[in-house]
C-alpha positions as CSV (number, residue, x, y, z in Angstrom):
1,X,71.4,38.1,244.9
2,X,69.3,41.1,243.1
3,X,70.3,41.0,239.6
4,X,71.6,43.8,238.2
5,X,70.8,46.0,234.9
6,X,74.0,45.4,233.5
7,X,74.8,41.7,234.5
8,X,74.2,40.4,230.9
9,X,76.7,42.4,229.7
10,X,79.2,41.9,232.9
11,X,78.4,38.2,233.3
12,X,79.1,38.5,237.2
13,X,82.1,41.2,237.0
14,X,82.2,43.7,239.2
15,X,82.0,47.1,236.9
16,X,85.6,47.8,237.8
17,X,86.9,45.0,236.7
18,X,86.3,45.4,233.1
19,X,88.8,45.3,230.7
20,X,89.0,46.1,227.5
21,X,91.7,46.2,224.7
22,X,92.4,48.4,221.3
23,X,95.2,46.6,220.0
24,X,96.5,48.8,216.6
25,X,98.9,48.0,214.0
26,X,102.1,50.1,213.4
27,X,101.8,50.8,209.8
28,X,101.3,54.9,210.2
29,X,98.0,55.0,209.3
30,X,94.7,54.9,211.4
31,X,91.3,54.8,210.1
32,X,88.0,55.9,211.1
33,X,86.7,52.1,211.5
34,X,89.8,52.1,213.9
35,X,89.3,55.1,215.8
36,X,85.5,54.0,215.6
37,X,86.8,50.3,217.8
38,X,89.0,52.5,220.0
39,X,86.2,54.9,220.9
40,X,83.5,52.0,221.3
41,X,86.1,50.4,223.9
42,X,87.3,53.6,225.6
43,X,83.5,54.3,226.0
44,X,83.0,50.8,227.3
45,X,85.8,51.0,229.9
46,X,85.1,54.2,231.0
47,X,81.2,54.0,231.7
48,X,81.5,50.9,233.9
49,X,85.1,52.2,236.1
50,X,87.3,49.3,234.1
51,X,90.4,49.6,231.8
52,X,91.4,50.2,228.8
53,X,94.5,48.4,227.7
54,X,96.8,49.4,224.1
55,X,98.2,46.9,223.2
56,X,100.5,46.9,219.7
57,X,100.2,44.0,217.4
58,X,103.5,44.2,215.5
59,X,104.2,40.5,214.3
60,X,103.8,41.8,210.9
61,X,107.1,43.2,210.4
62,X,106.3,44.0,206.9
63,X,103.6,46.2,207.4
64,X,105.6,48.2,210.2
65,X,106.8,51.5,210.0
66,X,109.3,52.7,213.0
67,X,107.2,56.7,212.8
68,X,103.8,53.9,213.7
69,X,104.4,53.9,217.1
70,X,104.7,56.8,217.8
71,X,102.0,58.1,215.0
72,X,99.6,55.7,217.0
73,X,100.4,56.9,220.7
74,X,100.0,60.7,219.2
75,X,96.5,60.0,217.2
76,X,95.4,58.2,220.4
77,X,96.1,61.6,222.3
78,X,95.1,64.0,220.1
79,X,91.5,62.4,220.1
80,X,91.9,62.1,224.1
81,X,91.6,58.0,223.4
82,X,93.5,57.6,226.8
83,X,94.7,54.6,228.5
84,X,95.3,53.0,231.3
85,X,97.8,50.2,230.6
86,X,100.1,50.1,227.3
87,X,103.2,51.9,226.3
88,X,104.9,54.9,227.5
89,X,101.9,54.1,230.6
90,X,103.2,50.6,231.9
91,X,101.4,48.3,233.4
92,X,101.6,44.8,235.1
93,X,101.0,42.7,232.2
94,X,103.9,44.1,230.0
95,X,105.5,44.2,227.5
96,X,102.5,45.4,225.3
97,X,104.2,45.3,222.3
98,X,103.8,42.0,220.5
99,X,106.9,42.1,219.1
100,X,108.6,41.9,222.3
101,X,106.8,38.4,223.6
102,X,107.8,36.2,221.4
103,X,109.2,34.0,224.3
104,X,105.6,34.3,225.8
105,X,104.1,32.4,222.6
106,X,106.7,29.4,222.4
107,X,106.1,28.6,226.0
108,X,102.9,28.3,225.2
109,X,102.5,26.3,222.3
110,X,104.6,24.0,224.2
111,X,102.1,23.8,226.7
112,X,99.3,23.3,224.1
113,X,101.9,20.4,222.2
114,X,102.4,19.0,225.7
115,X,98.4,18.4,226.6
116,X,97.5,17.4,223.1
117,X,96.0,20.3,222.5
118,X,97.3,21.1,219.3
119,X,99.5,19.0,217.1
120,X,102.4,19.3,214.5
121,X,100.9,19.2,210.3
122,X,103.3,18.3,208.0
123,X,101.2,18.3,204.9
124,X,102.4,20.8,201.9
125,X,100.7,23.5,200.4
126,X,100.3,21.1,197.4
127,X,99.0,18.6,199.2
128,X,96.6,20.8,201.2
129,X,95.2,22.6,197.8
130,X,94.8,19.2,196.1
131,X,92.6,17.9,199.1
132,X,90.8,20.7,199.0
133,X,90.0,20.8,195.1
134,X,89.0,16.9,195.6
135,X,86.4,18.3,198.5
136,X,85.3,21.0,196.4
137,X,84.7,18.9,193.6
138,X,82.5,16.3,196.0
139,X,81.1,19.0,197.5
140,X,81.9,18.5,200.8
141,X,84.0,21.8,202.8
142,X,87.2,22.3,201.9
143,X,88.5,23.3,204.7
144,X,91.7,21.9,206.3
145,X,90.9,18.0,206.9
146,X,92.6,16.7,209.7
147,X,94.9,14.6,208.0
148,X,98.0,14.7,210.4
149,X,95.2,14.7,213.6
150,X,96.2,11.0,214.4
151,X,99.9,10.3,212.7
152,X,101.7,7.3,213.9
153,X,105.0,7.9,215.5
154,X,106.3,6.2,211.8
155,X,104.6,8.9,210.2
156,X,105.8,11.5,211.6
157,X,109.5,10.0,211.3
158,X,108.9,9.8,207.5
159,X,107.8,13.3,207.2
160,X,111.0,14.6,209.1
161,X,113.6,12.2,207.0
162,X,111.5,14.1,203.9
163,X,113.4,17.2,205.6
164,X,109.5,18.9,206.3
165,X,109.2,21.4,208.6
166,X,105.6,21.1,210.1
167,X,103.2,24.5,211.1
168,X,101.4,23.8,214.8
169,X,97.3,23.5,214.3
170,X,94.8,23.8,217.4
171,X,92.5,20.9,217.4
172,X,89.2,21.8,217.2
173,X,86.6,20.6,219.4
174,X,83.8,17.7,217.9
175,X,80.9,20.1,218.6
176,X,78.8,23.5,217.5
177,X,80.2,26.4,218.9
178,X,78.1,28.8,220.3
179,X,78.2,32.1,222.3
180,X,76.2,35.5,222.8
181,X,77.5,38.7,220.9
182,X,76.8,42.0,222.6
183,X,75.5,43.3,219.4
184,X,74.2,40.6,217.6
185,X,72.8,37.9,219.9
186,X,73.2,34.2,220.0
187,X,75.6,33.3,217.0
188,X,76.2,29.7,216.4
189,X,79.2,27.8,214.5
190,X,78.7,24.4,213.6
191,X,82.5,21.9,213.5
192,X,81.7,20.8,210.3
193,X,82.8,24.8,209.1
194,X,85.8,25.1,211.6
195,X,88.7,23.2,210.3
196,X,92.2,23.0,212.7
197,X,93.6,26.0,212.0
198,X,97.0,27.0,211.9
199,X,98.9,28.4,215.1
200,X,102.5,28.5,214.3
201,X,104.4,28.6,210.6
202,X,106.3,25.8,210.1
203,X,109.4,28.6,210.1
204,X,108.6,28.9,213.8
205,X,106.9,32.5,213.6
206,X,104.0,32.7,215.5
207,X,100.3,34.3,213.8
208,X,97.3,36.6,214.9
209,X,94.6,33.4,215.8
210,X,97.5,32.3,218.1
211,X,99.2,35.6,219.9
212,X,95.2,37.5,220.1
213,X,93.6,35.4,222.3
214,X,97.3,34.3,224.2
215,X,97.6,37.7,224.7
216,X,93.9,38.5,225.9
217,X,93.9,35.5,228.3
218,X,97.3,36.8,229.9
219,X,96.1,40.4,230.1
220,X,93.0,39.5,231.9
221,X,90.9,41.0,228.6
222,X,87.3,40.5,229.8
223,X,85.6,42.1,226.5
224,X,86.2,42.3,223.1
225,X,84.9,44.6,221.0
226,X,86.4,44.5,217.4
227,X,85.2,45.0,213.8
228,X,82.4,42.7,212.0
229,X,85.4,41.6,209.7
230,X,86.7,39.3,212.4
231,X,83.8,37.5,213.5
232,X,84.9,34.2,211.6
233,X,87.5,34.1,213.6
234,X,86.0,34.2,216.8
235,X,84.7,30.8,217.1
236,X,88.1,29.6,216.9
237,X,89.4,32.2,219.2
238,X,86.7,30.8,221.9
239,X,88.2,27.2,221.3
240,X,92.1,28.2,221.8
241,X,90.9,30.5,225.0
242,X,89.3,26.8,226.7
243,X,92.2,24.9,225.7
244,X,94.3,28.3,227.3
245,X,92.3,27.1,230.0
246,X,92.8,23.6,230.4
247,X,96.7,24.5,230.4
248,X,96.3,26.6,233.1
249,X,96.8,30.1,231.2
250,X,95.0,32.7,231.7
251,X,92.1,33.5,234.2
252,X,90.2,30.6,232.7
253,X,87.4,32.7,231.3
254,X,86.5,33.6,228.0
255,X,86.1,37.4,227.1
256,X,82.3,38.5,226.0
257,X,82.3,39.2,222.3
258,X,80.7,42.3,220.5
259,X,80.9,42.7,217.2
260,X,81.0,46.5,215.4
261,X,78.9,46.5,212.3
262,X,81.1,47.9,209.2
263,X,81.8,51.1,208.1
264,X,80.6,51.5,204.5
265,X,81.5,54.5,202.1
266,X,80.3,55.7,198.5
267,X,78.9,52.7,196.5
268,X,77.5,51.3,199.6
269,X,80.9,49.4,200.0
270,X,82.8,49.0,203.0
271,X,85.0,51.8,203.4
272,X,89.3,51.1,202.6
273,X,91.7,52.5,204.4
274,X,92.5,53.6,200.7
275,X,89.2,55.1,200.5
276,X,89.4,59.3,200.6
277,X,88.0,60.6,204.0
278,X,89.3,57.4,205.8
279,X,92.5,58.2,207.7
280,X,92.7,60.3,210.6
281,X,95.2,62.4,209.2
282,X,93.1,64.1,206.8
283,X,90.7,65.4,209.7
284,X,93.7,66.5,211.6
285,X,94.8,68.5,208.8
286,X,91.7,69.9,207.6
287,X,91.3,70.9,211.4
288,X,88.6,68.8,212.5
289,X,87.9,68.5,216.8
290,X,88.3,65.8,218.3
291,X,85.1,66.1,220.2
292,X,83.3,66.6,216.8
293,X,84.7,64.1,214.9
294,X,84.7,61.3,217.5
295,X,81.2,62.7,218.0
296,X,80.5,61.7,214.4
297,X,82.3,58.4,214.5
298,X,80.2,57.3,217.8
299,X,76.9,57.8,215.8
300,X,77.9,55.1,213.2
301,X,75.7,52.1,215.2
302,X,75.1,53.8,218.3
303,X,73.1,56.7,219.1
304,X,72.7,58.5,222.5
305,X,68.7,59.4,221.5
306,X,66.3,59.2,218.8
307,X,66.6,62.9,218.8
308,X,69.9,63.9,219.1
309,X,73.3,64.0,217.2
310,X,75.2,66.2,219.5
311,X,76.9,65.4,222.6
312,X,80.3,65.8,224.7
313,X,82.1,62.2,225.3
314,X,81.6,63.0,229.0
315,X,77.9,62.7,228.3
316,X,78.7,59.7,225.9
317,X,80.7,57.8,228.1
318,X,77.6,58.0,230.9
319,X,75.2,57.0,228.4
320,X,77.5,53.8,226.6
321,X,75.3,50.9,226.2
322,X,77.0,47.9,224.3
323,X,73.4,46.4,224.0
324,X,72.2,49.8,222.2
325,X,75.0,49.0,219.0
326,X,72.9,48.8,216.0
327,X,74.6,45.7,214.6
328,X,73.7,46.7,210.8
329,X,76.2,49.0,208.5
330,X,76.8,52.3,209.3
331,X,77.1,55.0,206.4
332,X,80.1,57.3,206.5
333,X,78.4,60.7,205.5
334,X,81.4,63.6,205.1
335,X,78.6,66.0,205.1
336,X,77.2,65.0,208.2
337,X,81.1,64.6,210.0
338,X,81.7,68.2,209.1
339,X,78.1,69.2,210.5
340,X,78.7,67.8,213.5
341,X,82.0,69.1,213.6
342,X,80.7,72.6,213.0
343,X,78.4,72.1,216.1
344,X,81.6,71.5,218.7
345,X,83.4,74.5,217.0
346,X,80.2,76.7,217.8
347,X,79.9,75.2,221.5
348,X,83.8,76.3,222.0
349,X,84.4,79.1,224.3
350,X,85.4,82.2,221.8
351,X,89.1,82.3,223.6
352,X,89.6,78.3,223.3
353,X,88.4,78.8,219.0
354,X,90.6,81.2,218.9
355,X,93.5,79.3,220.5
356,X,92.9,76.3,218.0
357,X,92.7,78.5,214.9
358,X,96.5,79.4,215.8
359,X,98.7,76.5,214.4
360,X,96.6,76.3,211.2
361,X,97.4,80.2,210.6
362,X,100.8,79.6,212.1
363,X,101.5,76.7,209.8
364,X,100.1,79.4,206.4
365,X,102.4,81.6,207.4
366,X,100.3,83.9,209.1
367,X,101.3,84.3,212.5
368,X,104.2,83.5,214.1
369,X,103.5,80.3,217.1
370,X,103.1,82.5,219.6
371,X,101.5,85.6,218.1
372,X,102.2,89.0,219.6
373,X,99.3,90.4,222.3
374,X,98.0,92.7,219.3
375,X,97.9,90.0,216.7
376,X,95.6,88.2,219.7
377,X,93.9,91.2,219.7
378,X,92.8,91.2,216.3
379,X,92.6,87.2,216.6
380,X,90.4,87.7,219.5
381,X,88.2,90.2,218.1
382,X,87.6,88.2,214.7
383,X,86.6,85.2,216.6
384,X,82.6,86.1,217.0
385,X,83.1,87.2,213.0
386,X,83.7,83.7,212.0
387,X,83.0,81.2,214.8
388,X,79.2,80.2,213.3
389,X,81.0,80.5,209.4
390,X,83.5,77.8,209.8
391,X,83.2,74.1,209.8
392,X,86.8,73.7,209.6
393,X,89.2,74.9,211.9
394,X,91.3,74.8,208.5
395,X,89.3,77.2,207.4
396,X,90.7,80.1,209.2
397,X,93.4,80.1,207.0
398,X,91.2,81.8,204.2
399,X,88.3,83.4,205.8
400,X,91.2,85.1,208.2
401,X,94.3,85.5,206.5
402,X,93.8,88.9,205.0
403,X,94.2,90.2,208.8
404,X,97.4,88.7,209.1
405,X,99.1,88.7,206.0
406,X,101.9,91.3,204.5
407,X,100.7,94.0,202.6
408,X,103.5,93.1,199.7
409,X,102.3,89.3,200.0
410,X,98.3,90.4,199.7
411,X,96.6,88.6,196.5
412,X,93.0,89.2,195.4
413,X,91.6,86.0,194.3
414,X,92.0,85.7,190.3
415,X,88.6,83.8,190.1
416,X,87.2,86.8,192.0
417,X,88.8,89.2,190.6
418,X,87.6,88.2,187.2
419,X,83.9,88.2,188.6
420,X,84.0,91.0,190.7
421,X,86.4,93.5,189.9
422,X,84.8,94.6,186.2
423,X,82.5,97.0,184.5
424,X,81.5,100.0,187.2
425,X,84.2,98.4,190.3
426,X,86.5,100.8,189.7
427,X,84.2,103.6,190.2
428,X,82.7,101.7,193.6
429,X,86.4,101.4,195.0
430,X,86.8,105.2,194.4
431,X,84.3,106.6,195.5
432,X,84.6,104.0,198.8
433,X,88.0,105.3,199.5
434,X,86.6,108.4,199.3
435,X,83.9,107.8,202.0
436,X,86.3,106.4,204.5
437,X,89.1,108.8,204.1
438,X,88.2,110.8,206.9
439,X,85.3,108.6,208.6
440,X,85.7,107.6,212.7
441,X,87.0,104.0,212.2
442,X,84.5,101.9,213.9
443,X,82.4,99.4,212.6
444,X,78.7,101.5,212.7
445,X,80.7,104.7,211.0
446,X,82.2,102.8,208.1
447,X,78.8,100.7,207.4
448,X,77.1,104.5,207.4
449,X,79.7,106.2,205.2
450,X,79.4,103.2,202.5
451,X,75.9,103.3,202.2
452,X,75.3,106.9,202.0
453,X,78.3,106.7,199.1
454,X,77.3,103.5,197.4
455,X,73.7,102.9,197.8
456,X,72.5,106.1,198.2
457,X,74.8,108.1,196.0
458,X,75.4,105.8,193.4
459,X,72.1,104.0,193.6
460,X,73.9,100.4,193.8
461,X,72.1,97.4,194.9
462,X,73.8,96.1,198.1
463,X,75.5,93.3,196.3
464,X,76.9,95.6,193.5
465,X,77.6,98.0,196.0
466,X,80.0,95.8,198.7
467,X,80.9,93.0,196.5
468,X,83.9,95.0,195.0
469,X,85.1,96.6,198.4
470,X,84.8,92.8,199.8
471,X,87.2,91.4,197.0
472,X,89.6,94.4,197.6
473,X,90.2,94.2,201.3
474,X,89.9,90.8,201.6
475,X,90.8,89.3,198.2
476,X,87.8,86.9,197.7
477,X,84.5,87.0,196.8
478,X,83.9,85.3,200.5
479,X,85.1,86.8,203.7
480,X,83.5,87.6,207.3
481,X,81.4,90.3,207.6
482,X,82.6,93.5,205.5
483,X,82.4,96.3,208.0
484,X,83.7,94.5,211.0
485,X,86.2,93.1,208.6
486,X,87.6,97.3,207.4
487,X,87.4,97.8,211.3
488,X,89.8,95.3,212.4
489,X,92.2,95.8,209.0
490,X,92.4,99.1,209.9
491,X,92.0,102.6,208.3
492,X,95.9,102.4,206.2
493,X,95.4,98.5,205.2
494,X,91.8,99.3,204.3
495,X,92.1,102.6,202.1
496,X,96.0,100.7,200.7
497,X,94.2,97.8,199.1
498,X,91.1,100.0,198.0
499,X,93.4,101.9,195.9
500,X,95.3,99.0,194.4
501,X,92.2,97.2,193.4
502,X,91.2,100.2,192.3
503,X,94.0,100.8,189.7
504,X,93.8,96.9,188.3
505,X,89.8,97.1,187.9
C-alpha cells in the first residue's frame, strides 16, 4: 500500500473517520486558550472530512452555572465553532453531558474492579501525607506508593470494621510509557513518576482521569488535542484507555495526542482566565469578528505562511497541519488581535459592515433594531467614511453616533471642548454658519465654501480652521471625515449645532 502524506498523523484512519472532541466546562466563561483548543480541533476535523464532537464536562457541580450551557452553545455559534455531535445536535453516542452518565462510569469501574484492573485504597489522607513526607525526606518520589496494591482479604476486612470508605485507583503498568505527540514528538514517562492514581472518591463520585478517557473511548475520539497544562496526565490517560481495552470498552485504540503550547500574557506568564483580555465576552462586546479574532487566536502556534497573518477559516481549514503547531508559547498581543481584526472589518462587504455596526448603535441608543430605510440610508452612506477608521465594530458607537442621536441629547465632548472650542472658535463657527447658510449641500460645495471662508478669508491653518466645526457637529475632537460628515447631518443639524457651539465658545 502507497503511504500517504498524512498517515503519521492518521495512523491508518481513513480521513473521514476522524474524530475529535472540545469538551468545555459550564462555568459562563470561555477563554481565548479555550476558544484557541476548539478552533485547533474544529480545524482538524474539518480539513480531513471527520467530526467534531462537544461534549460537556459538568462533574464539577461547584463550578457550574445553569446560564453555562447555554452561554457555551451560543459562544460556540457566534464564532461559527460548529458541531457535528453534542447537544441541541444529537448524536449516537449520547448523552453528551457528563452529568447525565453517571451510570456509564459505575458500570465501568466495575468492570475495571472485576479484571483487577484497578483496586479499592483505604489509606487516609493522614496516612497518605505522612508516607509521602517519609519519601520526601529519603528522597525517593512521593508519589502515591501502592500500599493497598496487594491487601489480604484480612486487610481489607479490618479496614471496613474501621468504618473506611476506600477511593478506587488504576494500577499502573511496571514499565516506561511512551507515545508520539503531534506537536511535540516522542515523549516518554518513566513508572517510577506515575503513581496509581485515583479513579473514584471514596464517596462514590467519579473524577476527570476516570470519566475523560471513559468517555473518549465510548465516543470513538480518535485525537486529542488539548492544552500543554494536561500533558502530565496523559500518560495515565494512555494506561486506563489499554486497560478500557482489555475490558472490552471502547474501540480498543488509543487516541493520538497533540499537545497546544500555552497561551502567555503580560509578564511572560501564562495567561488566567482572570487575566484582562482573556474571556470571549469582552471581544464580543467591544465588537470584535469572529473571523478576525479566531484569525488571531489561530496564529498563536500555527501559522498558514511565513508571510502572512491574514486568512478566512475556509482557507485555514484547507491549510490545517497538526504537524505545523509550533509546540513553544504563544504571546497574546491585544495590539496585534485588534490589527487583525481591523483587516476582516476592511475585507467586509460595505452592506454586511454596515449590518454588524447595527446592534452596537442599537444597544447606545441610537437606532432603533430595525432602523427605518432613511436611517439605512445615512448608515449606508457613512459606511465607506469609517470602514478603514475602525478596528472595532464597537467603535461605531462614537465615530457615528452624532448621525443618529437627538438633537436635545447631542453633547460636545468636555475634553474637546476644552481644547478646541477657545480663543478665536467662536469667530470660525460664525463665520462657518455663514458660509453654509445658503451653499448646495453636497459634499464638494461645503468643502469649497469652508475654505474660501476659513482659510482664505480668515487666513486659518487647516487644523485651526476645521478643528472647531469638527467638535461642533460632531462633538469630538475625532470624527469621520468633516465634509462628508455636514453632508450626511444635513443643512438644519449642521448650521443647529454650529450655532450652539458657537454661543458656549
Amino acid at each position: 500500500m502507497t503511504e500517504r502524506p498524512d498517515d503519521d498523523v492518521l495512523g491508518g484512519l481513513e480521513p473521514n473517520q476522524v474524530r475529535v472532541r472540545f469538551p468545555p466546562s459550564p462555568t459562563g466563561l470561555l477563554t481565548v486558550g479555550n476558544i484557541r483548543s476548539a478552533l485547533f480541533n474544529w480545524a482538524f476535523a474539518r480539513h480531513y472530512g471527520g467530526k467534531l464532537v462537544l461534549r460537556i464536562e459538568d462533574t464539577d457541580t461547584a463550578r457550574n452555572t445553569e446560564e453555562g450551557y447555554q452561554y457555551t452553545y451560543d459562544s460556540l455559534r457566534w464564532l461559527g465553532l460548529t458541531w457535528d455531535e453534542g447537544p441541541e445536535v444529537g448524536g449516537d453516542f449520547g448523552p453528551y453531558l457528563q452529568s447525565e452518565r453517571m451510570d456509564v462510569y459505575a458500570d465501568v469501574v466495575a468492570k475495571l474492579l472485576a479484571a483487577d484492573k484497578a483496586y479499592h485504597c483505604y489509606c487516609s489522607q493522614e496516612e497518605l501525607d505522612q508516607r509521602r513526607e517519609a519519601a520526601r525526606t529519603a528522597g525517593e518520589h512521593s508519589g502515591y506508593d501502592g500500599h493497598c496494591r496487594t491487601l489480604t482479604e484480612e486487610q481489607v476486612k479490618a479496614y471496613v470494621d474501621e468504618g473506611r470508605r476506600p477511593v478506587v485507583r488504576l494500577r499502573m503498568p511496571d514499565r516506561p510509557i511512551v507515545f508520539d505527540d503531534l506537536v511535540r514528538g516522542e515523549i516518554t514517562f518513566l513508572p517510577e513518576n506515575l503513581g496509581d492514581y485515583v479513579l473514584v472518591r471514596a464517596n462514590g463520585y467519579p473524577l476527570y482521569p476516570l470519566v475523560n478517557p471513559v468517555d473518549d473511548a465510548l465516543m470513538g475520539i480518535t485525537h486529542v488535542l488539548r492544552g500543554e497544562d494536561l500533558l502530565p496526565s496523559t500518560p495515565r490517560q494512555i494506561a486506563l484507555y489499554e486497560a478500557l481495552a482489555d475490558v472490552g470498552i471502547g474501540s480498543g485504540r488509543t487516541p493520538r495526542f497533540g499537545h497546544l503550547p500555552f497561551v502567555m500574557g503580560e509578564g511572560n506568564k501564562r495567561l488566567s482566565k482572570r487575566d484582562k483580555g482573556s474571556g470571549l465576552g469582552e471581544y464580543m462586546e467591544r465588537g470584535f469578528l469572529p473571523e478576525g479574532l479566531l484569525n488571531y487566536l489561530a496564529l498563536l502556534g500555527w501559522s498558514i505562511a511565513d508571510d502572512r497573518d491574514v486568512f478566512t477559516m475556509d482557507e485555514m481549514i484547507k491549510a490545517f497541519d497538526i504537524r505545523k503547531v509550533n509546540s513553544n508559547a504563544a504571546r497574546f498581543d491585544p495590539k496585534k488581535c485588534e490589527a487583525i481584526n481591523a483587516a476582516h472589518m476592511r475585507m467586509l462587504p460595505a452592506d454586511e459592515f454596515g449590518s454588524r455596526m447595527i446592534p452596537f448603535l442599537a444597544a447606545a441608543g441610537l437606532l432603533p433594531a430595525e432602523p427605518s430605510d432613511e436611517q439605512l440610508a445615512v448608515l449606508r452612506a457613512a459606511v465607506p467614511l469609517v470602514q478603514e477608521r475602525m478596528n472595532t465594530l464597537s467603535e461605531s458607537v462614537d465615530m457615528l453616533g452624532f448621525l443618529f442621536v437627538d438633537e436635545d441629547a447631542f453633547t460636545v465632548d468636555p475634553d474637546a471642548a476644552a481644547k478646541v472650542l477657545t480663543g478665536d472658535a467662536g469667530a470660525v463657527l460664525e463665520a462657518s454658519a455663514k458660509a453654509l447658510a445658503d451653499v448646495e449641500w453636497t459634499t464638494e460645495a461645503i468643502e469649497a465654501a469652508l475654505r474660501a471662508s476659513l482659510i482664505d478669508g480668515l487666513g486659518l491653518k487647516p487644523k485651526n480652521a476645521f478643528g472647531p466645526v469638527r467638535v461642533a457637529i460632531s462633538g469630538r475632537r475625532i470624527s469621520p471625515p468633516l465634509f462628508e460628515s455636514l453632508e450626511l447631518l444635513g443643512r438644519e443639524k449642521s448650521l443647529h449645532r454650529l450655532e450652539r457651539a458657537r454661543r458656549t465658545a
